[in-house]
KOLBA-271710 format. One record per residue (C-alpha): residue in one letter; x, y, z. Coordinates in pm, 1 decimal. Layout:
SITE  code         u         v         w
SITE     A         X         Y         Z
...
//
This chain:
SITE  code         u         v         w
SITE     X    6625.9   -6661.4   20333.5
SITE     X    6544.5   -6479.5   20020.5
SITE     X    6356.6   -6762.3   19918.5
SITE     X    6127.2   -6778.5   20206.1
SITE     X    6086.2   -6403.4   20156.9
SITE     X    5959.6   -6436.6   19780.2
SITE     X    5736.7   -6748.2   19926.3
SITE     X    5567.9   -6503.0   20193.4
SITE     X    5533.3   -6220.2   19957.8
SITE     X    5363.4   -6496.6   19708.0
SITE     X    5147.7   -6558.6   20037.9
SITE     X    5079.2   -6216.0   20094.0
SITE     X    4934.5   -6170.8   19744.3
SITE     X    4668.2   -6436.1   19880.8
SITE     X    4580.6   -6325.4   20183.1
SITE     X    4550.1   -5921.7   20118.1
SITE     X    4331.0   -5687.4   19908.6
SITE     X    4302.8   -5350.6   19793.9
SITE     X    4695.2   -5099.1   19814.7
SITE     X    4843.3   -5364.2   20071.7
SITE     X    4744.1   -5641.1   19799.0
SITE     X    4949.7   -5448.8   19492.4
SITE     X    5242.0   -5396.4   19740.6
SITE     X    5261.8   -5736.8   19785.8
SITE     X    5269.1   -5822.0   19449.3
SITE     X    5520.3   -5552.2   19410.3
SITE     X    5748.7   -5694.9   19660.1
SITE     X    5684.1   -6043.5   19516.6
SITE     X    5796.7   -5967.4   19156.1
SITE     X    6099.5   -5759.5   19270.9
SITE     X    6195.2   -6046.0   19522.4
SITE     X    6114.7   -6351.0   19222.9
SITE     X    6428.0   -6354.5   19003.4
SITE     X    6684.0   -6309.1   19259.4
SITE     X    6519.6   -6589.1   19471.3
SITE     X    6478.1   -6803.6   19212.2
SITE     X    6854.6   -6737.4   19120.7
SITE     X    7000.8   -6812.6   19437.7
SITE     X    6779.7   -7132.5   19499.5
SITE     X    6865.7   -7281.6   19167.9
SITE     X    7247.7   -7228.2   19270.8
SITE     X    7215.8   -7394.8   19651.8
SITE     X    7025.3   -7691.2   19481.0
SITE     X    7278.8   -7759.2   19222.7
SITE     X    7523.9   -7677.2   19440.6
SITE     X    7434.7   -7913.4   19696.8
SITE     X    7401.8   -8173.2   19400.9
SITE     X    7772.5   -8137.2   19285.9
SITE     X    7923.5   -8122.6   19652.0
SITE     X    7667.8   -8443.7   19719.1
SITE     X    7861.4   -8595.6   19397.4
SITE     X    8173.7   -8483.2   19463.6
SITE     X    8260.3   -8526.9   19855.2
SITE     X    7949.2   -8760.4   19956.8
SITE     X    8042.0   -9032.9   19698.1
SITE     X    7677.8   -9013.5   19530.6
SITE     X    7579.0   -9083.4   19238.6
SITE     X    7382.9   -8840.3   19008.8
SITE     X    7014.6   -8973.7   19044.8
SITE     X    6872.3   -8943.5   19434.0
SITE     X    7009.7   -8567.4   19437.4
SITE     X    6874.0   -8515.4   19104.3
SITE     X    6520.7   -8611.8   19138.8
SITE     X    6409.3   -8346.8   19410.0
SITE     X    6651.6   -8101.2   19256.7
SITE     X    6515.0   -8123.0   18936.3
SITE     X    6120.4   -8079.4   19085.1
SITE     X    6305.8   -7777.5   19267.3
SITE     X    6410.0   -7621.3   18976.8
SITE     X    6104.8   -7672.3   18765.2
SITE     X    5894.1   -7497.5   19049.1
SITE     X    6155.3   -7202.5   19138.9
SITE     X    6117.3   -7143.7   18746.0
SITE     X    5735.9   -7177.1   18714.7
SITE     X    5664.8   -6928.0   19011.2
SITE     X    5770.3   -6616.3   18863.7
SITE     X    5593.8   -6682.7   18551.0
SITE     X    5282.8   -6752.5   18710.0
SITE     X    5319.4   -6434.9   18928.7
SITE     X    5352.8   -6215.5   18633.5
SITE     X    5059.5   -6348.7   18496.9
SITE     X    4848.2   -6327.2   18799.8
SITE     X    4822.7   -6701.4   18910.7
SITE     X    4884.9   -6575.1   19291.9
SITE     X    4795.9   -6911.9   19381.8
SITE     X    4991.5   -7135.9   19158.6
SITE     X    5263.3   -6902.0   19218.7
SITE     X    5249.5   -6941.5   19576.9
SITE     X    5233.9   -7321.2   19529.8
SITE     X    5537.6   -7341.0   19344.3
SITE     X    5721.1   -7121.7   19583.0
SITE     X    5604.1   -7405.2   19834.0
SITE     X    5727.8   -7729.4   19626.4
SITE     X    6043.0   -7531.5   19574.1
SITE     X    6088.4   -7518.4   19919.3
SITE     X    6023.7   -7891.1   19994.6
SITE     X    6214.7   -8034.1   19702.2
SITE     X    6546.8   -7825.4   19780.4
SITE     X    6506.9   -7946.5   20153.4
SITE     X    6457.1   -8288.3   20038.3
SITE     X    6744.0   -8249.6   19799.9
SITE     X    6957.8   -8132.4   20096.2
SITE     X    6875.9   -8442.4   20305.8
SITE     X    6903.4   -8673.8   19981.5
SITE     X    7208.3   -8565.8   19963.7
SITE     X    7373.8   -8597.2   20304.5
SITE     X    7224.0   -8914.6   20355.7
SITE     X    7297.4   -9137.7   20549.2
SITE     X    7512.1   -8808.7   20716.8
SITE     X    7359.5   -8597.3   20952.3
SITE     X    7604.3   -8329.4   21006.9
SITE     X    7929.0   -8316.2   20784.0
SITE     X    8275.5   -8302.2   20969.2
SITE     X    8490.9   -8018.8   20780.9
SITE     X    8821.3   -8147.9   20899.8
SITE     X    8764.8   -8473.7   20824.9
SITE     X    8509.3   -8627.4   20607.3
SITE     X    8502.4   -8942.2   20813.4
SITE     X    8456.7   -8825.6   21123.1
SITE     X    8075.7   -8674.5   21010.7
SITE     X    7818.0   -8761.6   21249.5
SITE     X    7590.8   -9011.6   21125.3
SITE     X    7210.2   -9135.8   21127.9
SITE     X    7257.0   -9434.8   21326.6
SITE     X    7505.2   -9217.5   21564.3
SITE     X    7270.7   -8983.6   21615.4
SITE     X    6934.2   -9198.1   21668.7
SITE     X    6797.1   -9199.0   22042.0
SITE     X    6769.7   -9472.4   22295.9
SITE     X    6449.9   -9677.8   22233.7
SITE     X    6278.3   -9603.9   22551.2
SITE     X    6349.9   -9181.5   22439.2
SITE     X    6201.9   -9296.7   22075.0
SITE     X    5883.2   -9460.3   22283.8
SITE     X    5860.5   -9154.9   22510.0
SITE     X    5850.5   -8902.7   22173.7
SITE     X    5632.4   -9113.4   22011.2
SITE     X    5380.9   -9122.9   22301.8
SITE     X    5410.6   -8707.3   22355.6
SITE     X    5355.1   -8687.8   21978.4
SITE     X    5050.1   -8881.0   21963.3
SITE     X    4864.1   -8671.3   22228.4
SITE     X    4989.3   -8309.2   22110.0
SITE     X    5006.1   -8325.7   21756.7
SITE     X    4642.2   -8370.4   21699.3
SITE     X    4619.1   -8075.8   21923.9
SITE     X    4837.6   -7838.9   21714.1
SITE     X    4653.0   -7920.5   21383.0
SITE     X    4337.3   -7833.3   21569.2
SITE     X    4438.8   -7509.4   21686.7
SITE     X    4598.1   -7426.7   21332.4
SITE     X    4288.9   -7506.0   21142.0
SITE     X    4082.6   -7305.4   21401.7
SITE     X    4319.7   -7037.4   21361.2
SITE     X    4315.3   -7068.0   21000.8
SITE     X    3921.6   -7041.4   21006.0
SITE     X    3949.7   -6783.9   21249.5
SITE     X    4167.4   -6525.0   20978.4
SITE     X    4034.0   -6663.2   20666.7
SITE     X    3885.8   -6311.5   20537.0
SITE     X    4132.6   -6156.2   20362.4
SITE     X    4289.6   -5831.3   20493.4
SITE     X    4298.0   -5476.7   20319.8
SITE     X    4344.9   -5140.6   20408.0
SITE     X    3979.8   -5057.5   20448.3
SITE     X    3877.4   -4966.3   20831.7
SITE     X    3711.6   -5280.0   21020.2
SITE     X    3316.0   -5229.9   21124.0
SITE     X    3281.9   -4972.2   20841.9
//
């Protein structure tokens, strides 16, 4: 959660201007080294319980952990040096690597069992029916064209940055 914080205070920093802009940044460098902190201890935690109880060996984990770390460590020091958008980048790949280090290291697991180890619930146990996969695929296909559209109109729609300054002035 903290992490997501310091990525939408990097996102703030983008999107503002003016005292809302500087609070932002504020927020973002207070927010940076505990973030950073507590990611690089879930993804290297996740790698040694992945090693550990999963039976993995070092390299799938590593690979996204390692692009994890290098970004959780570059966005702070891009922040302080006022590289908002490289900053908010990083904060971004950070994200995405320590999911895909999560998933990397579950695999093929979908849901651990504490109890018992063996009884985790698996990909193949938890695919769906063919005709379900069909139907998705099918619903997907008409609404997810849809849902980019509206973003990027949405996006184009608030792409003016925002400030403190009255509106119509």
């Amino acid at each position: 959660m903290l992490l997501f914080t310091f990525h939408g205070a990097t996102f703030l920093t983008l999107r503002t201007v003016g005292e809302l802009h500087d609070r932002a940044e504020r927020a973002a460098r207070r927010l940076a080294l505990p973030a950073v902190a507590l990611g690089a201890v879930f993804v290297i935690w996740t790698v040694a319980v992945a090693i550990d109880r999963n039976d993995k060996d070092l390299f799938p984990p590593a690979l996204p952990a390692a692009i994890a770390l290098v970004a959780l460590v570059l966005a702070p020091l891009f922040l302080v040096r006022g590289r908002n958008g490289r900053a908010f980048s990083m904060t971004g790949i950070g994200i995405l690597a320590s999911v895909a280090t999560l998933f990397t290291s579950l695999y093929p697991r979908v849901m651990v069992s504490s109890p018992d180890f063996g009884n985790s619930l698996t990909v193949s146990d938890a695919a769906s029916s063919h005709y379900a996969l069909t139907v998705m695929s099918v619903v997907a296909l008409v609404f997810v064209p849809l849902v980019l559209l509206y973003q990027g109109w949405s996006y184009y729609v608030f792409r003016h940055r925002v400030g403190d300054e009255p509106v119509g002035s």
